[in-house]
NUTIVEX-34425 format. One record per atom (N, C-alpha, C): residue number from 1; residue in three letters; atom name; x negated, y negated, z. Coordinates in steps of 0.02 Angstrom, whole numbers, plus 32768, in hexadecimal, padded with zeros to 4 digits. Layout:
N
> NUM; Ala; CA; X; Y; Z
...
END
This chain:
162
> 1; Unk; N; EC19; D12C; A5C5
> 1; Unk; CA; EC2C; D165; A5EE
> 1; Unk; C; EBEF; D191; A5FA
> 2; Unk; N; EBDA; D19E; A641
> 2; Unk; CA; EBAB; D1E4; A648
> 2; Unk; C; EBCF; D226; A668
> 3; Unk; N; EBD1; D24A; A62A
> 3; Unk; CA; EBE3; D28C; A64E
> 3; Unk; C; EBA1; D2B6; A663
> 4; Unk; N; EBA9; D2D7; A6A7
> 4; Unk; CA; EB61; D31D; A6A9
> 4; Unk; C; EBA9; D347; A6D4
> 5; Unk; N; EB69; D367; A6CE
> 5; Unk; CA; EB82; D3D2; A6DA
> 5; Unk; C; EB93; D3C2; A730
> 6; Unk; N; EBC2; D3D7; A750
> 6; Unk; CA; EBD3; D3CC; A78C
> 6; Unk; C; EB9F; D41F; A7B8
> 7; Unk; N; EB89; D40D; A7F8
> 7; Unk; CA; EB6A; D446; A80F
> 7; Unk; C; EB28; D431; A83A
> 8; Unk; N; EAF7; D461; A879
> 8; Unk; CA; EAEA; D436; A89D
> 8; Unk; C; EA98; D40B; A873
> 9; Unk; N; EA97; D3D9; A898
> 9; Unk; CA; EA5F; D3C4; A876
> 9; Unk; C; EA67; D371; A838
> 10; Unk; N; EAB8; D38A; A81E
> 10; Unk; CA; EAC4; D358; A7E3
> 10; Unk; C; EADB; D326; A800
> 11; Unk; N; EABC; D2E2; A7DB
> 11; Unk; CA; EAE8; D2AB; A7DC
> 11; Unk; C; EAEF; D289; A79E
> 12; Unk; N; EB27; D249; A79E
> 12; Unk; CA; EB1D; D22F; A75A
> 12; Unk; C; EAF0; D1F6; A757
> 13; Unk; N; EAF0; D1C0; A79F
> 13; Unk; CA; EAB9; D1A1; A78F
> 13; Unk; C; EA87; D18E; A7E5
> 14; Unk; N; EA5C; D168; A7D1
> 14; Unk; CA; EA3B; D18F; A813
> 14; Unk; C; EA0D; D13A; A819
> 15; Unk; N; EA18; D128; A846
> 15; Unk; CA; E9E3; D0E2; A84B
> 15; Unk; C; E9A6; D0F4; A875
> 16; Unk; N; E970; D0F3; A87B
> 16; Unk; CA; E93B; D0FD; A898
> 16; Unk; C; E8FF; D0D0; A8A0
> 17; Unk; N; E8DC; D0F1; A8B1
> 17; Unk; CA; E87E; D0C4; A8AE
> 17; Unk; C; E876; D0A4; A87D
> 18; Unk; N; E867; D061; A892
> 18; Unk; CA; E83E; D02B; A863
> 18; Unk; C; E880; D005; A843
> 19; Unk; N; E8BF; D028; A849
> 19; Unk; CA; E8F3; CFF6; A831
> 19; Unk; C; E910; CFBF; A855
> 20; Unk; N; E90B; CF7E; A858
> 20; Unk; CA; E924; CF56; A890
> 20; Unk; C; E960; CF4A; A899
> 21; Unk; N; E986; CF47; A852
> 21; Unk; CA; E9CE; CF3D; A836
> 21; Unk; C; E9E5; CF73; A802
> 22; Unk; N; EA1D; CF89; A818
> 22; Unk; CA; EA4B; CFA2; A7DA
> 22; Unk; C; EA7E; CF80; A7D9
> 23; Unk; N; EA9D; CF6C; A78B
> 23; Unk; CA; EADE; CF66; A786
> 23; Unk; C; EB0E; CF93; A768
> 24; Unk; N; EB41; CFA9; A782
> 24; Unk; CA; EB71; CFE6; A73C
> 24; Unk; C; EBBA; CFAD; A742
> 25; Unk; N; EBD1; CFAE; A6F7
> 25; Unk; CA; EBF1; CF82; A6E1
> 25; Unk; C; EC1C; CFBE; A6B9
> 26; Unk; N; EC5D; CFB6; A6C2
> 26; Unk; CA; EC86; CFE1; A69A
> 26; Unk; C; EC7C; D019; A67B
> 27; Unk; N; EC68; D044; A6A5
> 27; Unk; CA; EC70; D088; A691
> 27; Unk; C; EC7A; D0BB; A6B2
> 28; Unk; N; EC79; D0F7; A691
> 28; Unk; CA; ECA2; D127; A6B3
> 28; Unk; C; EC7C; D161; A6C1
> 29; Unk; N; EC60; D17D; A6F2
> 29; Unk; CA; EC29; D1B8; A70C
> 29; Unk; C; EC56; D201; A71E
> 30; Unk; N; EC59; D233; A6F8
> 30; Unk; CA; EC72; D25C; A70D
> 30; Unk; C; EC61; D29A; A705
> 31; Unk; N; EC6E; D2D2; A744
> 31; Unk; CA; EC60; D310; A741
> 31; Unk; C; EC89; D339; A701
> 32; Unk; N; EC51; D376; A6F4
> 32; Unk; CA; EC7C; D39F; A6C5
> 32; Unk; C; EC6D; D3D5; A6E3
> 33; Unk; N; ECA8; D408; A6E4
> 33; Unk; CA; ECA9; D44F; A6F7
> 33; Unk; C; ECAF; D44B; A74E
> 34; Unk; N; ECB0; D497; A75C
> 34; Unk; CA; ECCC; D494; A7A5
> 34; Unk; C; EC80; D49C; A7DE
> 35; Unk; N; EC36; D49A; A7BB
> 35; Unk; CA; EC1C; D494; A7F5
> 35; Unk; C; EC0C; D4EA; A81E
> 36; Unk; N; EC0F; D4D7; A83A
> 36; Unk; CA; EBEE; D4F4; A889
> 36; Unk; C; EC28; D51B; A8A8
> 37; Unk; N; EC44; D54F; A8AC
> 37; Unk; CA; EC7D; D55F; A8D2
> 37; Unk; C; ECC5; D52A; A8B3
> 38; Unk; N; ECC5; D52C; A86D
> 38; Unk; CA; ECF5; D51C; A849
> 38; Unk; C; ED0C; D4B7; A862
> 39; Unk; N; ECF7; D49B; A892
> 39; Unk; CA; ECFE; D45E; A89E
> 39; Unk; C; ECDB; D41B; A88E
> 40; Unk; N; ECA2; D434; A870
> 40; Unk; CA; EC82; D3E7; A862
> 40; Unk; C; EC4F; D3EF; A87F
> 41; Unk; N; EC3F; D41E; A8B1
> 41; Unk; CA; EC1A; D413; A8F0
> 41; Unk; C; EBD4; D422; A8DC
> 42; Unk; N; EB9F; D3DC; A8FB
> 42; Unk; CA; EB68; D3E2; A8E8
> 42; Unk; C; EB60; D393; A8BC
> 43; Unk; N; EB99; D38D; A892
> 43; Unk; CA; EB88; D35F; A86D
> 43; Unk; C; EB92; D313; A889
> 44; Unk; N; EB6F; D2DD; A88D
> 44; Unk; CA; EB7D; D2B3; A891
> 44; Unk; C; EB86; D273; A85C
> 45; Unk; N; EBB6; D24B; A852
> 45; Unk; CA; EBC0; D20E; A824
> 45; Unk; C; EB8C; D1D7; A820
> 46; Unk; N; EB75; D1BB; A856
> 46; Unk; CA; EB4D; D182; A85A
> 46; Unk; C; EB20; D19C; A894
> 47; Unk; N; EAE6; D199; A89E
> 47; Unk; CA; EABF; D18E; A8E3
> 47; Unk; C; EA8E; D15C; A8E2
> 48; Unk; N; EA95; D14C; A910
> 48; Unk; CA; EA5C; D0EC; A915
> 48; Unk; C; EA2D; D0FE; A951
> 49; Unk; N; E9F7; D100; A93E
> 49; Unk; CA; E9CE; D106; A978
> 49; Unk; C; E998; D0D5; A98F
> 50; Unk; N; E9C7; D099; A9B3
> 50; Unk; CA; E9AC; D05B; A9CA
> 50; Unk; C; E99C; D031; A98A
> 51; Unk; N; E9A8; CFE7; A99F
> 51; Unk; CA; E99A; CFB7; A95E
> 51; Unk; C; E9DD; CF96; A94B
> 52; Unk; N; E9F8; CF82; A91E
> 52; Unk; CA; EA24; CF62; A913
> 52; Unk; C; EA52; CF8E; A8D6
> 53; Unk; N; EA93; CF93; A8C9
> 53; Unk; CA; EACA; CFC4; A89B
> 53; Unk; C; EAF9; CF9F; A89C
> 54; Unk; N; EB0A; CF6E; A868
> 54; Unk; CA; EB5A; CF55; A856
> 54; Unk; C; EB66; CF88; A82C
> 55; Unk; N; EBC0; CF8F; A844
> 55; Unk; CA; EBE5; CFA7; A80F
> 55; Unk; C; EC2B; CF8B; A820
> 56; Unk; N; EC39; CF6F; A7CC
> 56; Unk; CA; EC77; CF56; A7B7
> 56; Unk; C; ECA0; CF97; A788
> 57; Unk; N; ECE5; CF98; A799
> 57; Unk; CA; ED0A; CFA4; A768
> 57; Unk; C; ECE5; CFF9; A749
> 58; Unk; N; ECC2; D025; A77B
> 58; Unk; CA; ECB0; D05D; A77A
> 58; Unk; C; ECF2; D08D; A79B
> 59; Unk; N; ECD7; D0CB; A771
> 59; Unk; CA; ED14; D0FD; A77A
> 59; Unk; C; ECDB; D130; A780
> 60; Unk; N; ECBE; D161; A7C4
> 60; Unk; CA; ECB2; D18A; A7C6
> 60; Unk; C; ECE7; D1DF; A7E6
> 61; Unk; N; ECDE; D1E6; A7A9
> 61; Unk; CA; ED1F; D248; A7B4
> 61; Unk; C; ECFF; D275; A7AD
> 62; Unk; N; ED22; D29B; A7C2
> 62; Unk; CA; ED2F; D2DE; A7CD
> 62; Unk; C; ECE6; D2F0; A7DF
> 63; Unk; N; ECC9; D2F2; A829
> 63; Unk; CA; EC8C; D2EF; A841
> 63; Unk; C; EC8C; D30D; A894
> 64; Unk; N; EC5D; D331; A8A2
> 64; Unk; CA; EC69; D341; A8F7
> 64; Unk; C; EC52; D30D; A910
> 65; Unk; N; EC38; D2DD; A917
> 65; Unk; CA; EC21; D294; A91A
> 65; Unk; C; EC2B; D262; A8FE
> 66; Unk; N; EC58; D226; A903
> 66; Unk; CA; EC5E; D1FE; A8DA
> 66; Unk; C; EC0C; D1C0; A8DB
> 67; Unk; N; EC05; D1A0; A8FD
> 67; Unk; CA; EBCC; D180; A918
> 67; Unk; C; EBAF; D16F; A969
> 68; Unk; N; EB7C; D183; A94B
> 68; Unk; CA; EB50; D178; A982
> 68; Unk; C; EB23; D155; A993
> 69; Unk; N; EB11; D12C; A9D0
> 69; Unk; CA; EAE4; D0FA; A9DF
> 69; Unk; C; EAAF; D0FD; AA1D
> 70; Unk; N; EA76; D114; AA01
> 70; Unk; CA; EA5E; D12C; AA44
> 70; Unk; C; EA18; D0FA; AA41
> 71; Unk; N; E9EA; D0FF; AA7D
> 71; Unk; CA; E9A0; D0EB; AA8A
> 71; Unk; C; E9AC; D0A4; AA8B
> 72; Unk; N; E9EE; D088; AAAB
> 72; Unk; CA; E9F6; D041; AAB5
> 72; Unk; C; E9F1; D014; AA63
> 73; Unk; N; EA00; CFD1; AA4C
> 73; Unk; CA; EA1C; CFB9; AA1F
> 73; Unk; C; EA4E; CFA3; AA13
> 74; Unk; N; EA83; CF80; A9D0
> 74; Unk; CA; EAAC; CF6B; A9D0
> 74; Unk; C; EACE; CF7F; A99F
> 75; Unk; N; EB0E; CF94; A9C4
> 75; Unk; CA; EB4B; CFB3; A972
> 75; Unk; C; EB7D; CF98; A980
> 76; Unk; N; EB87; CF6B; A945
> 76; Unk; CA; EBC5; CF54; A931
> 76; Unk; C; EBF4; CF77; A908
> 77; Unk; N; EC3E; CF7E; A8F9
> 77; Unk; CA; EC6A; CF9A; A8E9
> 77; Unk; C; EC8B; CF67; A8E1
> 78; Unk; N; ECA9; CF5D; A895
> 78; Unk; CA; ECE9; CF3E; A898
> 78; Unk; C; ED02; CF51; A856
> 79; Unk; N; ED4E; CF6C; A866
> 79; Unk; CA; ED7E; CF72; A840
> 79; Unk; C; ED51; CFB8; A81E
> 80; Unk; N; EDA1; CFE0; A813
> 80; Unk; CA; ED6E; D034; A7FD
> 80; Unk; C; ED97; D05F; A807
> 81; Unk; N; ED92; D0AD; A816
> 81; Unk; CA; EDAA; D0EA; A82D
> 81; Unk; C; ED72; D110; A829
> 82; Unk; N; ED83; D144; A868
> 82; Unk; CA; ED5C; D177; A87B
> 82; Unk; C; ED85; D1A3; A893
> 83; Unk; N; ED79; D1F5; A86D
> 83; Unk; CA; EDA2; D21F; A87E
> 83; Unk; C; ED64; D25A; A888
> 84; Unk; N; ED72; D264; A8BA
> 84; Unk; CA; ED36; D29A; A8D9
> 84; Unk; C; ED4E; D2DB; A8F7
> 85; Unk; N; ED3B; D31B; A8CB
> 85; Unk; CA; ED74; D359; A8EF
> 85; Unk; C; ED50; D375; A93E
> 86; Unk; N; ED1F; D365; A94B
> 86; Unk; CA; ED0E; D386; A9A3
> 86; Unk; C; ECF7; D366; A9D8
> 87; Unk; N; ECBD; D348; A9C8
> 87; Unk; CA; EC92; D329; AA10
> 87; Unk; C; ECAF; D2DC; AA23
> 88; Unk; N; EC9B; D2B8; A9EA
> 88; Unk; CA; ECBD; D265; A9FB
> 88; Unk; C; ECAF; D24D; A9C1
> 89; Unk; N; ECE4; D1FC; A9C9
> 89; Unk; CA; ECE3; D1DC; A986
> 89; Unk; C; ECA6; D1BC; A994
> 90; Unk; N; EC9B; D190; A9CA
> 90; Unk; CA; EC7B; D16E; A9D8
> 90; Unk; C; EC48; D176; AA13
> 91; Unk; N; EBFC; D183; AA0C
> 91; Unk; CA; EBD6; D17B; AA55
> 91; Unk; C; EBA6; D14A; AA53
> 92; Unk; N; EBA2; D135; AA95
> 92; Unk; CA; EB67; D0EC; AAA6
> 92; Unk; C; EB46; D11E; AAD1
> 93; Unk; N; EAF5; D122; AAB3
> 93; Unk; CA; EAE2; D120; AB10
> 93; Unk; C; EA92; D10F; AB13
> 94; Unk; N; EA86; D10B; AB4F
> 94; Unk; CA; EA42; D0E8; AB5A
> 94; Unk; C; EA50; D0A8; AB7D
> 95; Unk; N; EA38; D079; AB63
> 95; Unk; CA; EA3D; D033; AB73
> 95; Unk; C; EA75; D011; AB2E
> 96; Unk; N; EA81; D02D; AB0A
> 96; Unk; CA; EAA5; D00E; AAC4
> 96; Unk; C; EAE8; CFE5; AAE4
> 97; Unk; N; EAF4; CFBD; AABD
> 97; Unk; CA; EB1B; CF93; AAA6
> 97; Unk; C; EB59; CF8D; AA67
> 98; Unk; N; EB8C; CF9E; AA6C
> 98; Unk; CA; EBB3; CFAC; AA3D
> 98; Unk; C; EBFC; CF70; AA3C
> 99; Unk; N; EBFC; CF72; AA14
> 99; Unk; CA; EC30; CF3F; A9F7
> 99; Unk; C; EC75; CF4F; A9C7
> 100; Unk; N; ECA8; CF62; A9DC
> 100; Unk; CA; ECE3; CFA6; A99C
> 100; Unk; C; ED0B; CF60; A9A6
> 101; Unk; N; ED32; CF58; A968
> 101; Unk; CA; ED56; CF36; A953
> 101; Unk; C; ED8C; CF5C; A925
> 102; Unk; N; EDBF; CF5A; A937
> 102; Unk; CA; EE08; CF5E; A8E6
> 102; Unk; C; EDEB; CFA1; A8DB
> 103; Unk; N; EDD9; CFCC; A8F1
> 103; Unk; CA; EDC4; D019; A8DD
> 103; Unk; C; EE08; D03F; A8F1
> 104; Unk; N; EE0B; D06F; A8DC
> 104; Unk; CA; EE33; D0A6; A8E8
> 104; Unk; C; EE03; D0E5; A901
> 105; Unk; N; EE02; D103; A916
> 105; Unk; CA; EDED; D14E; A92E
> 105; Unk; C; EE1A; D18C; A93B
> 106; Unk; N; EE13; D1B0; A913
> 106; Unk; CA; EE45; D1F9; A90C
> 106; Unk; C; EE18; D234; A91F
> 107; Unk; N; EE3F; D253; A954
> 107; Unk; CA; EE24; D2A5; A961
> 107; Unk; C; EE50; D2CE; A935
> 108; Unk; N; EE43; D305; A94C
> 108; Unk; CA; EE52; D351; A931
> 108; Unk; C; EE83; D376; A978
> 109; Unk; N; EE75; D347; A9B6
> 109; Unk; CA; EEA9; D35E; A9DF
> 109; Unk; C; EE6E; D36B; AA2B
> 110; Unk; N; EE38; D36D; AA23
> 110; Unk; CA; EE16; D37B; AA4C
> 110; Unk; C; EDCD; D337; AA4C
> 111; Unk; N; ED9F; D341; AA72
> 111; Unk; CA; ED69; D30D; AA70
> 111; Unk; C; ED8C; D2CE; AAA6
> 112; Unk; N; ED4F; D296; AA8C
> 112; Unk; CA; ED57; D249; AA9E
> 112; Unk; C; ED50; D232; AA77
> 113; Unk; N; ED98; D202; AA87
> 113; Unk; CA; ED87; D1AC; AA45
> 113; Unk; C; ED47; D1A0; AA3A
> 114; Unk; N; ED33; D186; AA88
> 114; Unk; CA; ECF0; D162; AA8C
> 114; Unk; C; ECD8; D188; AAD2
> 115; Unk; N; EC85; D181; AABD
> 115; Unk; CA; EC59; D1AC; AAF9
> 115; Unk; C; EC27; D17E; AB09
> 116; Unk; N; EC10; D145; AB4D
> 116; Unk; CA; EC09; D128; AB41
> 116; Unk; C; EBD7; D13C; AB98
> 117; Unk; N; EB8B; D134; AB82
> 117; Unk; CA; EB75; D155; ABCA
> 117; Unk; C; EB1C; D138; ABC6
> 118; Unk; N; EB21; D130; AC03
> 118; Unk; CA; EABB; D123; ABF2
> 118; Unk; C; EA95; D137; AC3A
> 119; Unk; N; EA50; D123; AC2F
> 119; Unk; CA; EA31; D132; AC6F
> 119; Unk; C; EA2C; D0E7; AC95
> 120; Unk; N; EA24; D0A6; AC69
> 120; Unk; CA; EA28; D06F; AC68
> 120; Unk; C; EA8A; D043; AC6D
> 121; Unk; N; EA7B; D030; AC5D
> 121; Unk; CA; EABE; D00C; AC3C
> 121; Unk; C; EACE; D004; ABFC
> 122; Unk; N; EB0B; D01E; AC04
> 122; Unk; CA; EB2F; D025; ABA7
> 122; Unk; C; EB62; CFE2; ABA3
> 123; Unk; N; EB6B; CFB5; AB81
> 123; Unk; CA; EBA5; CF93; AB75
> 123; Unk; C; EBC6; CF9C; AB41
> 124; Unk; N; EC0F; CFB2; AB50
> 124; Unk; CA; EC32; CFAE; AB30
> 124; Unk; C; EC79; CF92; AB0C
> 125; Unk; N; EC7B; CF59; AAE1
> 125; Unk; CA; ECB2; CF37; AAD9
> 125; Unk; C; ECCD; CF42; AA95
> 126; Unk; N; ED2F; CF5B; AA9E
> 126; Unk; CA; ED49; CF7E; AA6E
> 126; Unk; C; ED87; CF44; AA7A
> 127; Unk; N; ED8A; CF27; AA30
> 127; Unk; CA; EDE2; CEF6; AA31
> 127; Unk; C; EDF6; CF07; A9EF
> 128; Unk; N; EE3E; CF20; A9F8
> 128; Unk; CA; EE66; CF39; A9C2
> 128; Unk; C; EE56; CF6F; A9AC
> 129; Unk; N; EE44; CFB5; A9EC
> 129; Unk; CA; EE29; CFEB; A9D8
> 129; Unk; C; EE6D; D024; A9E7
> 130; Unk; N; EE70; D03A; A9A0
> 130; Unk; CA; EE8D; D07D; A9BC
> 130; Unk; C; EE8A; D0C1; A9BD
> 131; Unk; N; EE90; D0F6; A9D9
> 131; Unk; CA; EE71; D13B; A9E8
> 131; Unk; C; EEA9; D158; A9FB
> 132; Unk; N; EEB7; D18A; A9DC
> 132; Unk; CA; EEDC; D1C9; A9C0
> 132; Unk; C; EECC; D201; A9D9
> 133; Unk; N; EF03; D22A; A9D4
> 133; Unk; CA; EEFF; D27D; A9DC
> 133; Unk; C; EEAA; D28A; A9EC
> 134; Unk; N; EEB1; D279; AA2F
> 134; Unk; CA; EE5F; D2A2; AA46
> 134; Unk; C; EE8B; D2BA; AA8A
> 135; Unk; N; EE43; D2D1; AAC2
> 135; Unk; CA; EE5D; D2EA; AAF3
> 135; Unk; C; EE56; D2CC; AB2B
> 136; Unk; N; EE2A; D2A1; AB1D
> 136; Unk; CA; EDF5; D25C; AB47
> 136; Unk; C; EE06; D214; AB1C
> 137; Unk; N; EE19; D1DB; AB4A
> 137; Unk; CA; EE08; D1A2; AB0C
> 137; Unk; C; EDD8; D188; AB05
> 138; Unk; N; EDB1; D17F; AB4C
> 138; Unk; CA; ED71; D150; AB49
> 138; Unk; C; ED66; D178; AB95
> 139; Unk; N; ED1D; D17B; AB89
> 139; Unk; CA; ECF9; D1A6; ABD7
> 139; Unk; C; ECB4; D16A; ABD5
> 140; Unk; N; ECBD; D155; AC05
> 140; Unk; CA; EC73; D109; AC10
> 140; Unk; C; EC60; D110; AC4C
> 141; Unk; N; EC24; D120; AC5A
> 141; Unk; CA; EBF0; D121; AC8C
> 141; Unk; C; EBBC; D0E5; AC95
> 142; Unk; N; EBA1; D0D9; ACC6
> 142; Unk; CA; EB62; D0AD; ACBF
> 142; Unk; C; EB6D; D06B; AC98
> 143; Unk; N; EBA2; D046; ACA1
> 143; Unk; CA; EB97; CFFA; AC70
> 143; Unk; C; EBDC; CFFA; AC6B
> 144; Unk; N; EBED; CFBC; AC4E
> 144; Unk; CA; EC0E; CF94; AC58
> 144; Unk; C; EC45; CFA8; ABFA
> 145; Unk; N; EC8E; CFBB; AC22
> 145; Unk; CA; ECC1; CFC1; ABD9
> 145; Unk; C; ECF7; CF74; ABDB
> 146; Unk; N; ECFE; CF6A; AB92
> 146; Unk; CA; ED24; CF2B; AB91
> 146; Unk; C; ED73; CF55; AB57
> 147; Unk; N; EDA0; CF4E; AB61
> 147; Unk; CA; EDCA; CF65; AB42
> 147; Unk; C; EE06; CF38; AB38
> 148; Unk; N; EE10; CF0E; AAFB
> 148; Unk; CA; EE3D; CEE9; AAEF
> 148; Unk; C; EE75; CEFE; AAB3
> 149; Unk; N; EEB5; CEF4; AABB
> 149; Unk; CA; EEDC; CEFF; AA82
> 149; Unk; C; EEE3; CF43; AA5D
> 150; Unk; N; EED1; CF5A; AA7C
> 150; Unk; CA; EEC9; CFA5; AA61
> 150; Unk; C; EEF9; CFF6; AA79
> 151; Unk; N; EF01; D024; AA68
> 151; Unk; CA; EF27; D04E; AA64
> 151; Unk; C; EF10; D096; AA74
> 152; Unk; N; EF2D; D0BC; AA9C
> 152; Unk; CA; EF0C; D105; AAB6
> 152; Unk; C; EF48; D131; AAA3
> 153; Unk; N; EF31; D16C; AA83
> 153; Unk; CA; EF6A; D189; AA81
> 153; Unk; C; EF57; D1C9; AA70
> 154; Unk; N; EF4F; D1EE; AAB7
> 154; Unk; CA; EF36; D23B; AAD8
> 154; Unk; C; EF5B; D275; AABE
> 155; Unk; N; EF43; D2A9; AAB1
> 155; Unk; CA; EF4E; D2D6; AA86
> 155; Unk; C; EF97; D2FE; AAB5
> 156; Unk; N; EFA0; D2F4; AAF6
> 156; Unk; CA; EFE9; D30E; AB20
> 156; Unk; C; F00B; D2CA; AB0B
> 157; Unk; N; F008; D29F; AAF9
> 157; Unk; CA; F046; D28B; AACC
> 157; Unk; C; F04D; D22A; AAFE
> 158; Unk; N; F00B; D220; AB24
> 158; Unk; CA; F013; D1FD; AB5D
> 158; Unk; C; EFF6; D1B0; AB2C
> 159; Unk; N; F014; D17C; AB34
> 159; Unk; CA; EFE3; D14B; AB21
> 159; Unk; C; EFE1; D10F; AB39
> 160; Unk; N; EFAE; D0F6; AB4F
> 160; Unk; CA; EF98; D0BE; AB75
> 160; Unk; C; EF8B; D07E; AB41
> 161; Unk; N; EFA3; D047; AB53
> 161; Unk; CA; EF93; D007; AB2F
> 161; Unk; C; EF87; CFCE; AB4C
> 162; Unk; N; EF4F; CFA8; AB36
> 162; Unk; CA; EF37; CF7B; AB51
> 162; Unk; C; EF3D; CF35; AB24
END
C-alpha cells in the first residue's frame, strides 16, 4: 500500500525519465486527508510521463486524479478500481496509448471517467469498463476510442451500455 498527503503537487507514484518500464502489481495507492479545497484536488494517484506503465489488479483512491498518461507511451490497465473525487479517473494525452480492462471507475458526482485528448493522436481501447457517478463518462478528442462491454452510469441517473 502507498499512502501520501492528498494536495496540489502530490502523487503516489510517478513514472518518468530514464524509466522504460514500470510494472504495479497488486496494490493499493491512496490519498489521505481532504487536499486542496477539501476534495483531493491537486493530488494525483499514478502519472506516466511517456514510456511504458502496466498495472494489474491496482486500486488507486480517494485522489483528484486517478491516473495519468501524458508525453505519448503505453498504459495498460487491467482489472482494478479508481475512485477519484474531482478532475478524472482517467487521462491520455499527447500521442499515448492506453489500454483499461475489468476496471471500475467511481466519481464523487462530478468530473470524467476518462479524459482522453492530444495534439497528435490518442488511442484509446476500454473492454469491460465501468464508470460511475461522474458528470462526463468519457470526453475523446484527436484519436481514435474503442469501447467494448462496458457500462456508463452518469451522475442524473442516465446509463449507457455497450
Amino acid at each position: 500500500t502507498i499512502m501520501f498527503k492528498n494536495g496540489a503537487g502530490n502523487y503516489g507514484v510517478r513514472v518518468k525519465n530514464g524509466v522504460t518500464m514500470a510494472t504495479l502489481t497488486s496494490v493499493t495507492i491512496a490519498g489521505t486527508g481532504s487536499g486542496t479545497g477539501g476534495n483531493g484536488e491537486g493530488s494525483k494517484g499514478v502519472i506516466m510521463d511517456g514510456k511504458t506503465l502496466e498495472m494489474t489488479n491496482v486500486d488507486v483512491l480517494n485522489v483528484g486524479v486517478g491516473v495519468e498518461a501524458k508525453k505519448g507511451g503505453t498504459l495498460t490497465i487491467n482489472k482494478g478500481k479508481i475512485g477519484f473525487k474531482k478532475d478524472y479517473g482517467i487521462g491520455v494525452w499527447g500521442t499515448a496509448t492506453a489500454t483499461i480492462t475489468g476496471t471500475t471507475i467511481t466519481g464523487e458526482g462530478k468530473g470524467k471517467g476518462v479524459y482522453a485528448t492530444g495534439v497528435g493522436e490518442v488511442t484509446l481501447t476500454m473492454t469491460g469498463v465501468n464508470i460511475s457517478n461522474v458528470a462526463m463518462g468519457i470526453e475523446a478528442t484527436n484519436g481514435k476510442l474503442t469501447m467494448t462491454r462496458g457500462r456508463l452510469s452518469l451522475r442524473m441517473g442516465g446509463t449507457i451500455m455497450g
